[in-house]
Each structure stands twice: as C-alpha cells, then as structure tokens.
N, C-alpha and C positions, 0 to 999 in steps of 0.2 A: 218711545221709538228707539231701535235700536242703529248699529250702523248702516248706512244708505250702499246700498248694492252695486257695485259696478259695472257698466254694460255697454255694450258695441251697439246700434242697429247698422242692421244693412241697407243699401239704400232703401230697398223695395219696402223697409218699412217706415221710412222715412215720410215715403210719398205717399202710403197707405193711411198715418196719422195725417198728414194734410190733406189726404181726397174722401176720406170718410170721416163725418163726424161722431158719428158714435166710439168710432176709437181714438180719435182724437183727445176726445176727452175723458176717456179711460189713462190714454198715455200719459196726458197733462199731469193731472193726479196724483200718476205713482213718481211722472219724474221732480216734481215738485216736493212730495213728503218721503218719497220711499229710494230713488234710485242717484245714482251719477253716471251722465251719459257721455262717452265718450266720442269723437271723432277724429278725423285727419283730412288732412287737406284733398287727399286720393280722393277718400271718400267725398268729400264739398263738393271736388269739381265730377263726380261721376253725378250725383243728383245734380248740380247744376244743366250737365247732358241732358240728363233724362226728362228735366223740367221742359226741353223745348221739344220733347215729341209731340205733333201734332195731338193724339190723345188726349195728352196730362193737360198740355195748353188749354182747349176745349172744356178737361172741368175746371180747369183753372178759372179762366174766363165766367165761365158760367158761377160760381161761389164768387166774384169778383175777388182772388186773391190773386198776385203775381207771386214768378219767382222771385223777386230782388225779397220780397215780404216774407218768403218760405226759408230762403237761405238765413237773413238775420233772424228769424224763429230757431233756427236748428242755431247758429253762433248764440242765441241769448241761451239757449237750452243744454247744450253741450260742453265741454271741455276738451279743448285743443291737444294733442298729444302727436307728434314727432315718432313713427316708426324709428326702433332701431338695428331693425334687422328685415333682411329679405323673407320670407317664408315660401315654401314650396311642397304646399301638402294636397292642395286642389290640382289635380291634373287634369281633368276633366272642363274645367274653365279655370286661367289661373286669373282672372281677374278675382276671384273669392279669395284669392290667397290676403288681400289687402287689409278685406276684416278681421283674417286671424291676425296677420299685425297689429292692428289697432287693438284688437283685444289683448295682446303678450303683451307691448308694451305698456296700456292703459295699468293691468294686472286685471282685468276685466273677471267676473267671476259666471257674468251671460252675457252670452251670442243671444241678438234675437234676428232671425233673420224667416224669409217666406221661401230663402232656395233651397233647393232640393240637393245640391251639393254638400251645401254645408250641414243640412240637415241628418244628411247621410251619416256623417262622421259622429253627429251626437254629443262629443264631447274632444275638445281640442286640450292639451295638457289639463289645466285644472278650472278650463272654462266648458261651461254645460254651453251646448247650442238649441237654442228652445222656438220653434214658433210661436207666433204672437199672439197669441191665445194661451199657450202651455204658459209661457211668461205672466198674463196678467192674474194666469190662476195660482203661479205660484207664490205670488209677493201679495196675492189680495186676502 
C-alpha cells in the first residue's frame, strides 16, 4: 500500500456516510486503509447544524444513532486542521468557500463533495473535486 490520499468531505457527505449504509461502509474502508480525512471546526459546527434538521433527526432516530455519536465518529475519523487563509472562489454560495480552505491548508489532494458548486469548478489548485461515487471508483 502506498501513501494514504488526502481529503476534505463536505458536509453532505459526511451525513450521506452516516444516513446510508451501504456507503457507509464503503467510506469506512477506504478511510481506514487507503485515505486521510481532513476537517475543521467550520466544517464540525455546519454538520452539527444540519444534524438537527427535523429530517436527518427522523433517520437518525429511526437507525438509533445520535448526533453527539456522529460527531465523535467524524473526530475519531478525521484530522483537525486550522484554516490559514480566507478563500473566495464560491460566489455563488460563499459558504463552499470553507472546504477549499480546509482542503489548501490540509494540502488535501480530493474534494469529495454532492455540491454542485463545487463540482462546478472540478479542480481547485492542485485538488481534483470529485463526487462520491467518482471518489470511491478512483481509489478502489
């Protein structure tokens, strides 16, 4: 095995591995043998947000898992990383701007994200931005 890949997700796939299991356990997998997952705090407290839409709560609930259990999942899985610069390349929602941050200063080598913003862009400096699918076909 060679070196473990660098990578952002964005929230929405954050809450995709926790609300489907089949991909759950796909992600599991790679980020165990094959990846290194980066995050930041921006990022924590947005999925934190998004864990109490009525929705997520609902399948939440229904899998009996909670947020407080999803969050120390993403901290055991992740590594912590301190943006060191603003970014402003999303104009269109500058909240996306967050995970090119996380990805410039990780040195992140993939975006995996489901937005269409960032998907847009395809490639941020010298990070490919891939959906999560393109991703697990590329490292499998």
């Amino acid at each position: 095995m060679g070196k473990k890949v660098k990578v952002v997700f964005d929230t929405n796939v954050w809450l995709s591995i926790f609300m489907k299991k089949a991909l759950s356990q796909d992600f599991s997998n790679i980020m165990r043998k094959e990846a290194t997952v980066y995050v930041t705090e921006e990022i924590l407290a947005e999925i934190s947000r998004a864990l109490q839409y009525p929705r997520i709560i609902d399948v939440m609930e229904a899998s009996g898992i909670g947020s407080r259990e999803i969050l120390r999942a993403i901290a055991a899985n992740s590594k912590m990383v301190e943006p060191k610069m603003k970014i402003h390349v999303v104009e269109d929602d500058p909240e996306d701007n967050k995970i090119l941050e996380a990805a410039a200063t990780a040195g992140a080598g993939i975006i995996v994200t489901g937005d269409k913003h960032l998907l847009r862009l395809g490639k941020f400096r010298k990070t490919r931005i891939l959906a999560p699918r393109e991703f697990l076909d590329s490292i499998s």
